[in-house]
C-alpha positions in Angstrom: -77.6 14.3 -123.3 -76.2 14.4 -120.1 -79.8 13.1 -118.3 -79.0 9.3 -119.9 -75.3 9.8 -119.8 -75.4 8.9 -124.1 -73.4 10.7 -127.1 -76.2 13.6 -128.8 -75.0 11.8 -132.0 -76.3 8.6 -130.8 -80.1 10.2 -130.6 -82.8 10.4 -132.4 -85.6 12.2 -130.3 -89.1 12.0 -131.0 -92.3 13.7 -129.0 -96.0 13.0 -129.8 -98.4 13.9 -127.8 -100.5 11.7 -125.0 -104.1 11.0 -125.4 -104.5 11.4 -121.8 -104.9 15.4 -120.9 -103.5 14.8 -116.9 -100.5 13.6 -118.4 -97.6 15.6 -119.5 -93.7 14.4 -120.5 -90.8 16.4 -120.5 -87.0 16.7 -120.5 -85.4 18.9 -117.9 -81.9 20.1 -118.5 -79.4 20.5 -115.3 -76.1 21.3 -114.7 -73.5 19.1 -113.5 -71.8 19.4 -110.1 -68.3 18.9 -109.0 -68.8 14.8 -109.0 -70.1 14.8 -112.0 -73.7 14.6 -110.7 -76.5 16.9 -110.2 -79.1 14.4 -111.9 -80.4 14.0 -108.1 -80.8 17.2 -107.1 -82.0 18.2 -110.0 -85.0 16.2 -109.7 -85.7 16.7 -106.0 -86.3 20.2 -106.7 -88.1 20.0 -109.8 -90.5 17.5 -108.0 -91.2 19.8 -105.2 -91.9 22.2 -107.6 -94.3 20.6 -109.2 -95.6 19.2 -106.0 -96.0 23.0 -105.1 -98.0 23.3 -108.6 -100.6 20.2 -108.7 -101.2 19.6 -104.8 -102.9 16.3 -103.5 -104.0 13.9 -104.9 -100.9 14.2 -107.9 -98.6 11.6 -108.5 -95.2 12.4 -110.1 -93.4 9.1 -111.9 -90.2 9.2 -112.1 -88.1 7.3 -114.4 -84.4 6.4 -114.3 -81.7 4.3 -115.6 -81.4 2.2 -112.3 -83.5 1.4 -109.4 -80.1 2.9 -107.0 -80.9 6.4 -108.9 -84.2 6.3 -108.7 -84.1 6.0 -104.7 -81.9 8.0 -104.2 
């Protein structure tokens, strides 16, 4: 699980769904890039994409495991 940086065998994944209809959760796989990173662009582009997708007024929340990643 290279998203939260956490051994697969340490997981135990669970999805339900949401009551709410304009809500949707998923888990984006990316690739790494030379530093190690790739988190960041990762999500830049997948939020423009959906951006592209569900135009004004959509919000996109984004969660992370720090406040530094998440501005970024």
């Amino acid at each position: 699980m290279n998203i939260i940086k956490i051994k697969a065998d340490n997981i135990y994944m669970f999805r339900s769904p949401t009551s709410r209809p304009n809500i949707a959760y998923s888990v984006v796989e990316y690739a790494e890039n030379k530093f190690g990173r790739g988190d960041i662009s990762a999500v830049c582009k997948l939020v423009k994409q959906k951006l592209e997708e569900y135009t004004t007024p959509a919000k996109i929340i984004i969660y992370s495991g720090s406040i530094v990643t998440t501005q970024e």
